[in-house]
N, C-alpha and C positions, 0 to 999 in steps of 0.2 A: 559784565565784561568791561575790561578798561576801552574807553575809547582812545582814537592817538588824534591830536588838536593840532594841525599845523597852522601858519600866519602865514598870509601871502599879504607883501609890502609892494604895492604899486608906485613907485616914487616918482611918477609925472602925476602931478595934482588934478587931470583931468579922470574925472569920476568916470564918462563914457567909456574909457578905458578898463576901470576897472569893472564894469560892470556884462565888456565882453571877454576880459578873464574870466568871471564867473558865471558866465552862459558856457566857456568852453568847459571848465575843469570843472564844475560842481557836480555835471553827469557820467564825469568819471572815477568820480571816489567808489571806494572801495566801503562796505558793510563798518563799520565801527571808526569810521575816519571824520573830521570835521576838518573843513578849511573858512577860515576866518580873513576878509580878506578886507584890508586898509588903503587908505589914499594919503598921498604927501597932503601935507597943508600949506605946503607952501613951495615954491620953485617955479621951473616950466611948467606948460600943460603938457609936451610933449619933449621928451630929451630929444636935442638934436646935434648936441656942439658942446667942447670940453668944459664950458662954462657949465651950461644945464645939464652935465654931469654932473660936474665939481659941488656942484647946488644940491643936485639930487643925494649927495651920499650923506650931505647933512641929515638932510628929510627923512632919509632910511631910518638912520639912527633917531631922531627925533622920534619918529611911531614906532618904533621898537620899546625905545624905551617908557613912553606912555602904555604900550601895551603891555609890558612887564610890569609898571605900577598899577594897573588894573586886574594885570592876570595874574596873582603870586606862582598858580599852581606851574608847574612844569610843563613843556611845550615839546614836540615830539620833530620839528623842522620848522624851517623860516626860506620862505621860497622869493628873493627881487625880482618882482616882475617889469623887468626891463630887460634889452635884449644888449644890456652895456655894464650890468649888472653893480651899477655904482653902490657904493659902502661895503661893497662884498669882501672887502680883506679885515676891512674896520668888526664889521657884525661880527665873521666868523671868530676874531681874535676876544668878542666882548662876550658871545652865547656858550651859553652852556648846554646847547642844540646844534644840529647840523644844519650848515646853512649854506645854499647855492642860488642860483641863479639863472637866470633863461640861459645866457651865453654858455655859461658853465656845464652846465646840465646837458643842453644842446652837442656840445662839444664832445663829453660823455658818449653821449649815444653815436653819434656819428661817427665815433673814433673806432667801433665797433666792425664797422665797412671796409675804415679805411681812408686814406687821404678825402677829404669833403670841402665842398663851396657853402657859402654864403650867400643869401637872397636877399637884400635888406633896402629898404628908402631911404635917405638922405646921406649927401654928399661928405658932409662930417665923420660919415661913420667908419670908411677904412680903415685910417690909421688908427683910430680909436678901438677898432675890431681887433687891428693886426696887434694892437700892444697887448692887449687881454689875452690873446690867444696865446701870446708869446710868454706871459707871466703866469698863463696858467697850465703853461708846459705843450700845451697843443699847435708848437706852430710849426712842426715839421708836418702835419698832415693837415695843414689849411691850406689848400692850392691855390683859391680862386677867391673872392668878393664881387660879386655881381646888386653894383648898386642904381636904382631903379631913380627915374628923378621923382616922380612924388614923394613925401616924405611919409611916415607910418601914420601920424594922423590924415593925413590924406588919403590914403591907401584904405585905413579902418573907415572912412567917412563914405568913401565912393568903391563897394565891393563889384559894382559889374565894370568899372576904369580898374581895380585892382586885379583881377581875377584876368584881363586880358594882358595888361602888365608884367603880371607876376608869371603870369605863362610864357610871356615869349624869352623873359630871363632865367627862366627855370631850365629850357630849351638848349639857352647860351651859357649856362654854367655846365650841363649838363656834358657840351661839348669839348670841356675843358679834362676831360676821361676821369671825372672825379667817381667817388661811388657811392655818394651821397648828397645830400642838399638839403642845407638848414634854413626854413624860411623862419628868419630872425626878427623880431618886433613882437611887443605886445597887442600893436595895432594888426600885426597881421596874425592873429591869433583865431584858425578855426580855416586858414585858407587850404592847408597844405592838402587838407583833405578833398577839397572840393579837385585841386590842379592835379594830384597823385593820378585818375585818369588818363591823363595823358603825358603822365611824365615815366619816361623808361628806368627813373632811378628814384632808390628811398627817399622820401619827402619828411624832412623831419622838423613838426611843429614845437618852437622852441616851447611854449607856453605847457603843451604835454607835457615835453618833455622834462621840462624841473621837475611836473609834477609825479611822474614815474621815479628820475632820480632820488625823491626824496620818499616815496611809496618804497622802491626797494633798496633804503640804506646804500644808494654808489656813492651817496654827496660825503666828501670829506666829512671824521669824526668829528666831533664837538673840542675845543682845546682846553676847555675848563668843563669846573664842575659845578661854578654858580654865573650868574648874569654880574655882571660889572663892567666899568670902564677904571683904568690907570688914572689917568691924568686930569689933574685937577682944575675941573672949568671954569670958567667966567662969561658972563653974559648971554649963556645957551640958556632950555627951557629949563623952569622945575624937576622936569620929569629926567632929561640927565644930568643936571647937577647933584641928582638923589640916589640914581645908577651907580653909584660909587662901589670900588674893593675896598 
């Protein structure tokens, strides 16, 4: 039986991070599925501000394309697990795989209900939320952004400070007559489930949710048909200077 091999690219270099991605998502693959999942080497520990974006889409592409000089064979999706989903216009335009993103993906599903809110930690992130939403067509049904002051590493580091946090904003977005609710963050990856209890509206874990997007083929097609980049680098790694069409 063929397996399908997805790459999920963490681009906050903080490994704790990835490693509660793959407490959430690895018990929910599916029978013939593999998820392989990477850390930035370099950038923030935790994106927070349009800088440790701007840094993070490097990084994307950096493990991307060392994981395509590693892996020749073909790859079946490529999941940013960031809830800002940095290099996501870059990757998709370079793969010859479908490729989204927490926000992306999240957006997806929730668009499904109907106009939806936002749950997310740090201060940085509205406008950075609202432009994404906005490019990626979603922002006539983003009503709300409900941002929490802890930021998402803070949030994943202290679950019973987060869990009462994340409740009383889930509450206040919830009041916003939305008919869904994205809790947005890698760091807040496994909470939706815990707060869904007591929340009267869909609670949607953005970190599942790529991973379904990309489970059931919704994630935008692939725009080629082999891995490469255009444009001729200088002073990046081996592994994209070699990525070349």
């Amino acid at each position: 039986m063929h397996r399908r091999q997805l790459l999920l690219i963490n681009p906050n270099t903080s490994v704790a991070t990835t490693e509660r991605l793959s407490r959430v998502l690895v018990p929910m693959l599916p029978a013939g599925v593999d998820l392989e999942l990477k850390t930035a080497a370099f950038g923030a520990s935790y994106i927070a501000c349009e800088a440790s974006h701007a840094v993070a889409a490097h990084a994307v592409l950096d493990v991307w394309a060392r994981y395509c000089g590693q892996h020749p064979e073909p790859i079946s999706g490529v999941l940013i697990g960031c809830f800002g989903d940095p290099g996501l216009f870059a990757l998709r335009e370079s793969s010859a795989c479908p490729v989204t993103g927490l926000a992306e993906a999240s957006f997806i599903e929730a668009a499904k209900h109907g106009e939806f809110a936002i749950v997310t930690g740090g201060e940085r992130w509205k406008p950075m939320l609202e432009r994404l939403a906005h490019s990626l067509g979603f922002a006539p049904l983003l009503r709300h952004i409900e941002i929490v002051q802890p930021t998402g590493a803070q949030l994943q580091a202290d679950p019973a400070m987060a869990l009462q946090c994340l409740g009383k904003a889930c509450n206040a977005a919830a009041a916003t007559g939305v008919k869904s609710i994205i809790m947005g963050g890698a760091g807040l990856a496994g909470y939706a489930q815990a707060l869904q209890v007591n929340c009267p509206l869909p609670l949607i874990d953005s970190a599942s949710a790529g991973l379904r997007v990309l489970l059931d083929n919704l994630a935008p097609p692939a725009q080629r048909q082999t891995n490469g980049f255009v444009a001729a680098w200088s002073g990046v790694s081996p592994e994209l200077l070699h990525l070349k069409i």
